[in-house]
N, C-alpha and C positions, 0 to 999 in steps of 0.2 A: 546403651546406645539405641537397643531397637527399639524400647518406650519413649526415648525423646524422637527419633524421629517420625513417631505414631502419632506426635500428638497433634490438637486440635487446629494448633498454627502453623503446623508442616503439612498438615493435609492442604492450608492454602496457595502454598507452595507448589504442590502438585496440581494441586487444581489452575494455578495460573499458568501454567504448562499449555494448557490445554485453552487459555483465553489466549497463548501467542499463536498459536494450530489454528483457532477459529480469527485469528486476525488475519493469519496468512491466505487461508482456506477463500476467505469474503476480500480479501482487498484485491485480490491476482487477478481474478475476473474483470471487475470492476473497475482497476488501474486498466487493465487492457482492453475495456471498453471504450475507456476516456481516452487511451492511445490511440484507437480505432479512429474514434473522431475527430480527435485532431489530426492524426496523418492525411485523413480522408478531406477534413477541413485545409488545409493545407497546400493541397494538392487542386482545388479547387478551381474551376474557368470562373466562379463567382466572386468579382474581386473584393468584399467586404467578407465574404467568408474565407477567400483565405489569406488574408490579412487577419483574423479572431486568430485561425490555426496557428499562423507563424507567430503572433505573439504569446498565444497562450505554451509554446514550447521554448519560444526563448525566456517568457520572463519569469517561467515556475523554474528553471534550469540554471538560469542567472543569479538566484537566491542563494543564500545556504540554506540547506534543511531543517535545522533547528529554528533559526530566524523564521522559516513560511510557518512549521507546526508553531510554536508559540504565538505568533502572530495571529494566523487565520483561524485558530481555533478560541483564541478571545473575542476577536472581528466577526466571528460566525453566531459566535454564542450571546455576543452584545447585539448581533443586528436580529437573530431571533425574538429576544427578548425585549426590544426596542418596538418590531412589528407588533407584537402581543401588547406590549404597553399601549399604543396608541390603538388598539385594535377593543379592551378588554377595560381601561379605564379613560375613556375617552375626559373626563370631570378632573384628572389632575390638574394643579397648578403649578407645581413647585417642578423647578429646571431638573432635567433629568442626569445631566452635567453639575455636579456640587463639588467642584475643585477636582480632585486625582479621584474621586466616587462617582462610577454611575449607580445611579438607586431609580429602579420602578417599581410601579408596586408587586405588592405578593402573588395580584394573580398572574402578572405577566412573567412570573421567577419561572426558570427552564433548566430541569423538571423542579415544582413546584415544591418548599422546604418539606410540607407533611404528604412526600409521596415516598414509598415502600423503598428499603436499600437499593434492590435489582434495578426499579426504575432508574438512579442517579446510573447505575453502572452501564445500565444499557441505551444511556444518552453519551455519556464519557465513550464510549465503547465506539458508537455509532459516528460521534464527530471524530476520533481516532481515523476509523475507515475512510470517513471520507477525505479526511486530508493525507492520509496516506495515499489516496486513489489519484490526487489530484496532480500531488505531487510526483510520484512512480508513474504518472499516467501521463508527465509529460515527455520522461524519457523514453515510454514506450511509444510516444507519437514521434519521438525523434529517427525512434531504431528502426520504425512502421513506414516512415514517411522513405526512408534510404534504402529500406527493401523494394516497398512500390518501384523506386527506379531502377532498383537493378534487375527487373525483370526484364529481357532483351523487350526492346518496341518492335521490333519486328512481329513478333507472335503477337502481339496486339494489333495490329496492321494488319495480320493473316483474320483474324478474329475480323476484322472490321471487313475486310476483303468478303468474307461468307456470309456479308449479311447480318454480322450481329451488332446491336444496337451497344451505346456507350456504355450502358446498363449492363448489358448481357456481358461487354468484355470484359467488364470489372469485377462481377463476381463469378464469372465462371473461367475466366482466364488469368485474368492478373492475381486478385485475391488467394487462390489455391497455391499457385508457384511462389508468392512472396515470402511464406510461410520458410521455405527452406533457406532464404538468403537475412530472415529476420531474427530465426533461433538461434544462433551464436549469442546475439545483443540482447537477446531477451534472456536467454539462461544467464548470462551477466547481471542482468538484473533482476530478474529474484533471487542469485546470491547475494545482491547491495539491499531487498526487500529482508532478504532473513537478518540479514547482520543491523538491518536500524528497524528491527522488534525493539530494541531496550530502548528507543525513543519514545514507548510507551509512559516509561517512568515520565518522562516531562509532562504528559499530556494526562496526568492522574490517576492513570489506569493502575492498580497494584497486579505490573505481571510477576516475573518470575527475577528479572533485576530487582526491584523495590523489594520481594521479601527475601532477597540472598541477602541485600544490607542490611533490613530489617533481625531474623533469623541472627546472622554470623555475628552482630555489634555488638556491642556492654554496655551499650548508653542507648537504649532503647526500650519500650515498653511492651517487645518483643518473644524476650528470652524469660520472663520472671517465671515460667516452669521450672526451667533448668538451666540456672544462670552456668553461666562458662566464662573463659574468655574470649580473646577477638579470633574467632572462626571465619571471617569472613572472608580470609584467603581461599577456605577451604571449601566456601559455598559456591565464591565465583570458580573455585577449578571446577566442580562439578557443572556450569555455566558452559564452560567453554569445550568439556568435553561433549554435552549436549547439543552445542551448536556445530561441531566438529560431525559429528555423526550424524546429525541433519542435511547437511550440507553436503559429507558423502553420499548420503542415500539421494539426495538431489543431483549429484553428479551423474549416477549411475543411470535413473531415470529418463535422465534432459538426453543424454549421451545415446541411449535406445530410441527414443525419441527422435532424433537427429539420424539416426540410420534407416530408422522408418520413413521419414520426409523426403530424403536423399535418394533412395532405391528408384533405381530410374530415370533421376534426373541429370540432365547437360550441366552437372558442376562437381566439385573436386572428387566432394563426398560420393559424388554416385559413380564417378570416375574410378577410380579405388573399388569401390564395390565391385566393376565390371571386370575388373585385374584381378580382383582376389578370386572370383567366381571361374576364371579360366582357370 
């Protein structure tokens, strides 16, 4: 048992562990960027901006998630390579459209066929990110957008009262307090960010779902070290124990986290804090 799981195609295994960690690691930010901006857009006295905000939150939300990733990552990857065709072989003639085929040429192919394994992976990798970003970025603009308001308007009044400019009460009064009334909906959702990691497998990436089927199958070209039988039960419980323990240690985290935010503040959490302290 310990040389079959030594070997060469288990090590992959482990190793795509560590490409769901750096999925998590790069998209959290980044979704909460895109959340940023659209709450921010959203919220907007600029009425074309925020009209962009309100629809870019309802219409990425309105989807289902597998429908936008399989979609927007063909649409991304066609309109790339679409640019580069018209950019790189300007002399073609023949329709780029040839029935259910799009076909451009070689050099507009994204990444290009004779380019190194790492490169295809850390294209797949990177269009992965960003529709992850796009899509968790629009519920974080929804959860962004319902804290801005529940921050009382008064203290923003007091802010405008002393002088500080719209600028000023936004990031130095509104911005800091929204954080406490936003963390609940956001630790929600990067437990929904951890639990659609294996929508990786749709999007080509081999994480750590693709080689539990791959690994645990009989009819794969997977296991010829050490053929077995169907273990795939036994790969996904080790799956789900994995994400079980990820998730608590995210709970315990978010949850300090939340007591940290709280300490001091006019709301339940920091109410509770000031009872237990007496």
């Amino acid at each position: 048992m310990a040389c079959y799981l030594t070997t060469g195609k288990h090590m992959s295994i482990y190793l795509s562990v560590f490409t769901v960690l750096a999925l998590l690691a790069v998209t959290a930010p980044v979704a909460l960027m895109f959340g940023f901006g659209g709450a921010t857009a959203a919220r907007s006295s600029v009425l074309p901006l925020r009209w962009f905000g309100k629809t870019y939150i309802a219409l990425v939300r309105g989807v289902p998630d597998i429908a936008f990733f399989l979609f927007f990552v063909i649409a991304l990857d066609q309109g790339i390579e679409y640019l580069r065709h018209k950019a790189l072989c300007p002399d073609w003639s023949e329709p780029i459209r040839q029935g259910n085929d799009f076909v451009v040429c070689q050099a507009a192919k994204m990444p290009l066929g004779n380019a190194p394994q790492w490169v295809h992976e850390t294209y797949g990798f990177s269009l992965a990110v960003l529709t992850f970003a796009i899509v968790f970025g629009a519920f974080a603009a929804n959860v962004l957008f319902g804290a801005m308001r529940a921050v009382p308007r008064t203290q923003l009044e007091t802010a405008e009262a002393y002088g500080m400019t719209r600028r000023q009460t936004f990031w130095r009064v509104l911005v800091p307090q929204m954080w406490v009334y936003a963390l609940p909906g956001l630790s929600n959702l990067w437990m929904v960010l951890i639990k659609a990691t294996p929508l990786l497998f749709l999007l080509g990436v081999e994480d750590i779902v693709y080689w539990a089927r791959e690994l645990g199958g009989t009819k794969t070209s997977r296991f010829t070290d050490y053929p077995h039988g169907d273990w795939r039960m036994w790969y996904f419980l080790a799956l789900l124990v994995f994400y079980l323990i990820f998730t608590r240690v995210s709970e315990v985290v978010l949850g300090r986290l939340m007591n940290r935010l709280t300490r001091g503040q006019a709301t339940a959490g920091g109410e509770a804090q000031r009872k237990a302290a007496v």
